[in-house]
SEDO-585077 format. One line per 10 residues: number of its first residue (from 1); their letters; for each residue x, y, z of C-alpha. Coordinates in nm, 4 decimals, always signed. Layout:
% SEDO-585077
NUM> a> X Y Z  ...;
END
This chain:
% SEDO-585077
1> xxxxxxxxxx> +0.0000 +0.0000 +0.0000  +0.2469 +0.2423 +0.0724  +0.4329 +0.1712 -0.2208  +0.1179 +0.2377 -0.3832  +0.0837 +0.5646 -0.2610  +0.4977 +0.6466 -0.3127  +0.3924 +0.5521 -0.6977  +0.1153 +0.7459 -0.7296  +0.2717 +1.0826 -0.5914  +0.5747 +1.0073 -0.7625;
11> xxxxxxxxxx> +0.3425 +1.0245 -1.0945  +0.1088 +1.3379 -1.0266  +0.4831 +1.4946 -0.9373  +0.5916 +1.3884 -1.3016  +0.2645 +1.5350 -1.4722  +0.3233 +1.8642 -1.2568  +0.6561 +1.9063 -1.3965  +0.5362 +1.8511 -1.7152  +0.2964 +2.0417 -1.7154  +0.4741 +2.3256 -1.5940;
21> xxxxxxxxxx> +0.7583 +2.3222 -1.8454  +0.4730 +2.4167 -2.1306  +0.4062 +2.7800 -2.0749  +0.0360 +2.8748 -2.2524  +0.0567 +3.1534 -2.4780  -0.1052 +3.3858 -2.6659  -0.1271 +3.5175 -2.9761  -0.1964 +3.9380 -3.0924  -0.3107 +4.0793 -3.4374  -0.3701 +4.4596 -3.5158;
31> xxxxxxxxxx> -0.4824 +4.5785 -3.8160  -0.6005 +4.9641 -3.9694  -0.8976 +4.9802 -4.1390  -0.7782 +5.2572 -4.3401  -0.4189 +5.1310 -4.3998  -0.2393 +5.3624 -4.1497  +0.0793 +5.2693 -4.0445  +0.1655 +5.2139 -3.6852  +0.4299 +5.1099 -3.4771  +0.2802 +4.9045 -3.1268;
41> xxxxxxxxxx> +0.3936 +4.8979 -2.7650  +0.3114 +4.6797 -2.5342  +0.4583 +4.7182 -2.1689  +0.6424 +4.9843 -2.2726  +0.8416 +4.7585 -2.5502  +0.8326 +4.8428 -2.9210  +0.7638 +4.5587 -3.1381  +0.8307 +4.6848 -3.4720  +1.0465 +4.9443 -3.5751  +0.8964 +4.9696 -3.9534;
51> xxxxxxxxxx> +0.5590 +5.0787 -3.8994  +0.2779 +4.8339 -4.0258  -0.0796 +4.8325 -4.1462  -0.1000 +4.4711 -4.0149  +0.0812 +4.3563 -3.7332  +0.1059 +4.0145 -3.5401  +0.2696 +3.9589 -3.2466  +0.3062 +3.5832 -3.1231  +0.4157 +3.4216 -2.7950  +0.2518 +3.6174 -2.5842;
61> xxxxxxxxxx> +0.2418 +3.4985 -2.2231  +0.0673 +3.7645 -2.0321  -0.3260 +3.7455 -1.9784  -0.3282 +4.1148 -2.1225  -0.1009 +4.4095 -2.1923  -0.1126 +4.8035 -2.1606  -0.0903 +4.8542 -2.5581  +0.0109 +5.2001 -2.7442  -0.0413 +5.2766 -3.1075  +0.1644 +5.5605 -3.2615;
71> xxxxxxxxxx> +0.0825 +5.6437 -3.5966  +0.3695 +5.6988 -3.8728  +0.2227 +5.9937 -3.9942  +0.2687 +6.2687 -3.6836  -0.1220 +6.4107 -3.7413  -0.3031 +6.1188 -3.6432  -0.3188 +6.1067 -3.2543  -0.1891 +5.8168 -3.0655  -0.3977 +5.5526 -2.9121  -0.3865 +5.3888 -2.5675;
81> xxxxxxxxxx> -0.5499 +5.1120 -2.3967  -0.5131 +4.9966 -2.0419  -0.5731 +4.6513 -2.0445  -0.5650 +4.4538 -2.3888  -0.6815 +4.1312 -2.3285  -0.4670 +3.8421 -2.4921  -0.6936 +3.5565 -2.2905  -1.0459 +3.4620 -2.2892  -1.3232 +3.5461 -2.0329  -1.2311 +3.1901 -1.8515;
91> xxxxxxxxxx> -0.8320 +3.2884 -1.8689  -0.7683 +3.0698 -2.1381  -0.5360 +3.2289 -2.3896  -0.6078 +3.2886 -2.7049  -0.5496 +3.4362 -3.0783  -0.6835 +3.7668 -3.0654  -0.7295 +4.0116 -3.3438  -0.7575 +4.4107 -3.3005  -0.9238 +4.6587 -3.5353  -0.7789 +5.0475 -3.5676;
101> xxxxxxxxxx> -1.0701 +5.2083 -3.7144  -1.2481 +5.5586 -3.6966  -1.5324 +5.5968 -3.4511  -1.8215 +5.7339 -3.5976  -1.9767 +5.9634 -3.4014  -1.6501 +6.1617 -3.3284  -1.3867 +6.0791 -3.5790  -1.1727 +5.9388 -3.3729  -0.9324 +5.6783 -3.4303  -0.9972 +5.3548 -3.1944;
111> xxxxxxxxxx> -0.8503 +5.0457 -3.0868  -1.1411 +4.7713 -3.0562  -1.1923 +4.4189 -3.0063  -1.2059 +4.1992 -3.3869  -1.2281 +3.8860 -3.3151  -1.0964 +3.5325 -3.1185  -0.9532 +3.1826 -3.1951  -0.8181 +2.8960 -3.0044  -0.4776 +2.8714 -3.0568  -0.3073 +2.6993 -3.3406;
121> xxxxxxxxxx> -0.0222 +2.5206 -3.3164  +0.1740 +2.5564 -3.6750  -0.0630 +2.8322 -3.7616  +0.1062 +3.0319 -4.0239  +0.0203 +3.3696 -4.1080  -0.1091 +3.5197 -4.4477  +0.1694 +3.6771 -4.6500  +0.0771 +4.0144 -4.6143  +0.0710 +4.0500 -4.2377  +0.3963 +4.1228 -4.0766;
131> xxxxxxxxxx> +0.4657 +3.9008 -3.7643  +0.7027 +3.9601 -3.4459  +0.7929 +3.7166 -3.1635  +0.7452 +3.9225 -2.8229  +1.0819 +3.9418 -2.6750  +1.2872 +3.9642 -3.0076  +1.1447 +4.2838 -3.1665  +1.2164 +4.3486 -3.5140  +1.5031 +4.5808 -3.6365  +1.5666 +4.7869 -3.9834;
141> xxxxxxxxxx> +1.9001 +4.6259 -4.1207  +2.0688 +4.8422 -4.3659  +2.2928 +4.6397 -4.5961  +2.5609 +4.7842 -4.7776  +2.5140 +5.0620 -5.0444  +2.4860 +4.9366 -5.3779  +2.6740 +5.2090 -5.6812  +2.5860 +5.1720 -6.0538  +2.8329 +5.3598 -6.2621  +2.6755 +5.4089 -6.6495;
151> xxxxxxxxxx> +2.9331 +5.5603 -6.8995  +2.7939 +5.7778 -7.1501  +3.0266 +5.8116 -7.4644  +2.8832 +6.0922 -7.7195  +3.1105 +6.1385 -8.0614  +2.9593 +6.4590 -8.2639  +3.1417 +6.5726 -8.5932  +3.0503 +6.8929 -8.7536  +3.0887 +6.9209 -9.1349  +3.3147 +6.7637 -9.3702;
161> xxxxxxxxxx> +3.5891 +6.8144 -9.6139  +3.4122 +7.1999 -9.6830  +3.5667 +7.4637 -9.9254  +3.4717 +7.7277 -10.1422  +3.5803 +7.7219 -10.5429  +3.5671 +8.0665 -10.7415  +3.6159 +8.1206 -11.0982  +3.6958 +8.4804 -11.2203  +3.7185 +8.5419 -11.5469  +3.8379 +8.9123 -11.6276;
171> xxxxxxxxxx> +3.9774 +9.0481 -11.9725  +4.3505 +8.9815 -11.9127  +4.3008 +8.7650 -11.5961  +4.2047 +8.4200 -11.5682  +4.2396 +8.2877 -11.1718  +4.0440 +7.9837 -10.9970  +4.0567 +8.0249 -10.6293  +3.9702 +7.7104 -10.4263  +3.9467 +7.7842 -10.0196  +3.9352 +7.5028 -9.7643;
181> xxxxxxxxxx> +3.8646 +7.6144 -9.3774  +3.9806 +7.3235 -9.1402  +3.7995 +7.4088 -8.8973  +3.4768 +7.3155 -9.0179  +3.6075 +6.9101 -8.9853  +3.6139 +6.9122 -8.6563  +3.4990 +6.5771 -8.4137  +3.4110 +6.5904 -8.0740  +3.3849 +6.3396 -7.8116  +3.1746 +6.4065 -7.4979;
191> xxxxxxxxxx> +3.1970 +6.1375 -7.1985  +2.9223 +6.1711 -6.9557  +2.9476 +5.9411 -6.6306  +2.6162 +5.8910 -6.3651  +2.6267 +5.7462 -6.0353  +2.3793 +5.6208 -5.8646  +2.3947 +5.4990 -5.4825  +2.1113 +5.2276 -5.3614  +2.0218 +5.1714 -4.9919  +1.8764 +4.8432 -4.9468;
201> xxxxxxxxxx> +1.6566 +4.7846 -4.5999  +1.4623 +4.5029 -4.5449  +1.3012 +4.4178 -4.1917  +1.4561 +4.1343 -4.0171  +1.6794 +4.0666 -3.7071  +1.9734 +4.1811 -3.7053  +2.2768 +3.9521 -3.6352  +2.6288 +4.0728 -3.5869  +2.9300 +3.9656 -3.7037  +3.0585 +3.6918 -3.5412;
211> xxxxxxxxxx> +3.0582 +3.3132 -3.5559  +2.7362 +3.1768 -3.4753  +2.4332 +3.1202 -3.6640  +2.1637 +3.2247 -3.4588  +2.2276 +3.5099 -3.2011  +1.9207 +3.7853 -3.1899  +1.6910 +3.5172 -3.4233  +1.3704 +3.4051 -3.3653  +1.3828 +3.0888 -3.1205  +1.1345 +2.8034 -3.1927;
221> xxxxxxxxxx> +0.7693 +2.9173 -3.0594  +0.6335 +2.7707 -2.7255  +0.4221 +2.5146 -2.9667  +0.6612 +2.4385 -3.2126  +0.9292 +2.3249 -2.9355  +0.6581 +2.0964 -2.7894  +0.6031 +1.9446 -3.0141  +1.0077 +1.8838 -3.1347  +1.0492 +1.7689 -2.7465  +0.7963 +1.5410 -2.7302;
231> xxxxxxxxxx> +0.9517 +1.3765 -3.0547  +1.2688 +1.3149 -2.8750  +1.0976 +1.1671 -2.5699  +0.9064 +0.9155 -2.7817  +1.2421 +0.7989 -2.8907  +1.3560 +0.4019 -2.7515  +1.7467 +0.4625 -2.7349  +1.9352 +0.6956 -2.6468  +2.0926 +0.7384 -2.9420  +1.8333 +0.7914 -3.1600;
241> xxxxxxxxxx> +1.7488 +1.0679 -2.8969  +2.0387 +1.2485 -2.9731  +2.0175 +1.1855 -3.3452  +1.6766 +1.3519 -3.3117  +1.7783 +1.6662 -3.1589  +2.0707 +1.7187 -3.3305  +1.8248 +1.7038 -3.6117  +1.5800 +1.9837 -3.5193  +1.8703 +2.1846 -3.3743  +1.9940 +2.1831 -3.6885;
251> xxxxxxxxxx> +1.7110 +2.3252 -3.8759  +1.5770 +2.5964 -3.5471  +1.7203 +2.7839 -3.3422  +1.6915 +2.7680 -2.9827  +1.6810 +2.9616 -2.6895  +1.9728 +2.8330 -2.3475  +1.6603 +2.7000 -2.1496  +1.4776 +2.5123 -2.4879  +1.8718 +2.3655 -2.5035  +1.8362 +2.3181 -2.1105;
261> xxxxxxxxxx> +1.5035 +2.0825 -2.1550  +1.6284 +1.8924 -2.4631  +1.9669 +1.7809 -2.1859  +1.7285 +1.6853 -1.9490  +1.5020 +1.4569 -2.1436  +1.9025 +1.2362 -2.1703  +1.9429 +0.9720 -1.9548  +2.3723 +0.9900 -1.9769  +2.6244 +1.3257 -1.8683  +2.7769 +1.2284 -2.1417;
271> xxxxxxxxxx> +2.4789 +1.2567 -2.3994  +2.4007 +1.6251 -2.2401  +2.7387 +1.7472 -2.3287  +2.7567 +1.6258 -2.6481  +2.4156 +1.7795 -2.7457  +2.5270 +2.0792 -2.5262  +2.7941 +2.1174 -2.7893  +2.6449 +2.0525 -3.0513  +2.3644 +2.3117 -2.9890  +2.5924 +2.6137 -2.8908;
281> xxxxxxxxxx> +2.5794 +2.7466 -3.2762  +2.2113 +2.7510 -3.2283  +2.1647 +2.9309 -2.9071  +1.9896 +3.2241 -3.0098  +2.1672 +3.3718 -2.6628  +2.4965 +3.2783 -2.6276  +2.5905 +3.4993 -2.3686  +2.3088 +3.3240 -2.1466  +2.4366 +2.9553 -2.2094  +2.5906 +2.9218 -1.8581;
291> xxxxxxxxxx> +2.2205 +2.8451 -1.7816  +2.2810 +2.4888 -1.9577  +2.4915 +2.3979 -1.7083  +2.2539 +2.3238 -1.4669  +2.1826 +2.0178 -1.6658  +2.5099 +1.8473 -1.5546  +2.5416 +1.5879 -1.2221  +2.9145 +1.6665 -1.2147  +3.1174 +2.0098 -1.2604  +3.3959 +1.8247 -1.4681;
301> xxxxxxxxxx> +3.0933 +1.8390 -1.7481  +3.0399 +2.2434 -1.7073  +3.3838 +2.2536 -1.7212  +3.4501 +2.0766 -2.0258  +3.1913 +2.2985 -2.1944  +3.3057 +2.5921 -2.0738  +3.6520 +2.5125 -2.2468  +3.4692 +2.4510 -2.5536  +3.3154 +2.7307 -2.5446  +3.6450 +2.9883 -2.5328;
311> xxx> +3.7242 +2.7823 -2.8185  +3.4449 +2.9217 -3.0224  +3.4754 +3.3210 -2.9343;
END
């Protein structure tokens, strides 16, 4: 019986922890009704910094949010609402879709309640609204200038072999006069060259020089990773574990406590490190991967990571 009971509790502990390493969150959409741009912030955090007629903002893990729209163009008064709700009336969150539009009594513009879905796991957005992972706001990258030189080569030649012939023909004087002015064969050659400088800016994330693939990307979503980690737990061996995450680290990038869980679903130190290695390139934090060494039984592991590490910098 007490055995029983040891089981049991050892199981609702198991489900707890579980259950607790999936965080529920929401998911935000603003649009204008009249195609205004706008830039939002939400806790006092910018999400875009190219203003947007349609905006989504994903992984959202508050219940609601104190929101501000700012228009691009300076006339148009800002809007501000106190509580946003991202969850439904029973706190379950949700996808939730603002509308921008003009209120008709007064002419003012107005932030109001669209519309609500449950949330989708894979849900992918249409192609013409512009989507932002709270956290990792998006940036203007400027890449470099782009010059087109065009060369212009005019050739202009005025008259031709030109002269003037006179006969005179006077009693006792007989002269032909032929005059040629060399001046009138003259060629000319005019070279004309044009410049023209491109800026090219996209929106994106921007990502520094250096030698990792991921730093200040987009980490995998709440859903997404899952979803990847309950693929690697439904894995026999251990092995084919590893083989499995190397595999999705390979084609996402990850955040140092996403890297953290994948270590822990291991059953071998020597497993974690290896994947710990591996998954250093994809660490969309880098400077935050000392957290993955709380994964490790013994401090000759963190150690031997840590050396690894200085080799990559």
């Amino acid at each position: 019986m007490k055995n029983k009971i040891i089981l049991a509790a050892a199981m609702m502990m198991t489900a707890f922890v579980a259950m607790a390493q999936v965080q529920p969150v929401g998911h935000l959409t603003i649009f204008s009704e009249a195609g205004d741009k706008f830039y939002l912030i939400l806790n006092g955090e910018r999400q875009n910094n190219v203003a947007q007629t349609n905006l989504r903002v994903e992984d959202l893990t508050n219940q609601y949010y104190t929101a501000k729209i700012i228009f691009e163009d300076k006339a148009l008064p800002e809007i501000e609402k106190k509580m946003l709700m991202i969850a439904d009336a029973d706190g379950i969150m949700s996808d939730v879709t603002y509308k921008i539009k003009k209120n008709a009594n007064n002419g003012k513009l107005t932030l109001n309640y669209f519309s609500s879905l449950p949330v989708q796991q894979g849900f992918k957005a249409p192609s013409n609204v512009h989507v932002v992972h709270y956290g990792t706001p998006d940036v203007v990258v400027v890449q470099p200038s782009a010059t087109t030189t065009v060369t212009q080569t005019t050739t202009t030649t005025t008259g031709g072999t030109t002269g003037v012939n006179a006969t005179v023909n006077m009693p006792g004087v007989n002269m032909n006069v032929n005059i040629t002015d060399p001046t009138l064969n003259t060629s000319y050659t005019t070279t004309v060259t044009e410049t023209s400088t491109t800026n090219v800016q996209h929106t994106g994330h921007s990502q520094p020089a250096s030698n990792f693939a991921c730093p200040n990307r987009y980490y995998m979503s709440s859903g997404d990773f899952s979803s990847a980690l309950a693929t690697i737990k439904g894995q026999n061996f251990e092995d084919s574990k590893l083989k499995t995450a190397q595999q999705i680290a390979s084609s996402n990038c990850l955040n140092a406590s996403q890297i953290s869980d994948i270590c822990r679903v291991f059953g071998f130190e020597q497993t974690k490190l290896d994947f710990a290695k591996f998954a250093y390139d994809r660490c969309t934090e880098p400077n935050n991967y000392f957290k993955v060494n709380n994964v490790f039984s013994f401090s000759s592991s963190s150690d031997e990571l840590n050396e690894y590490i200085a080799t990559k910098k």
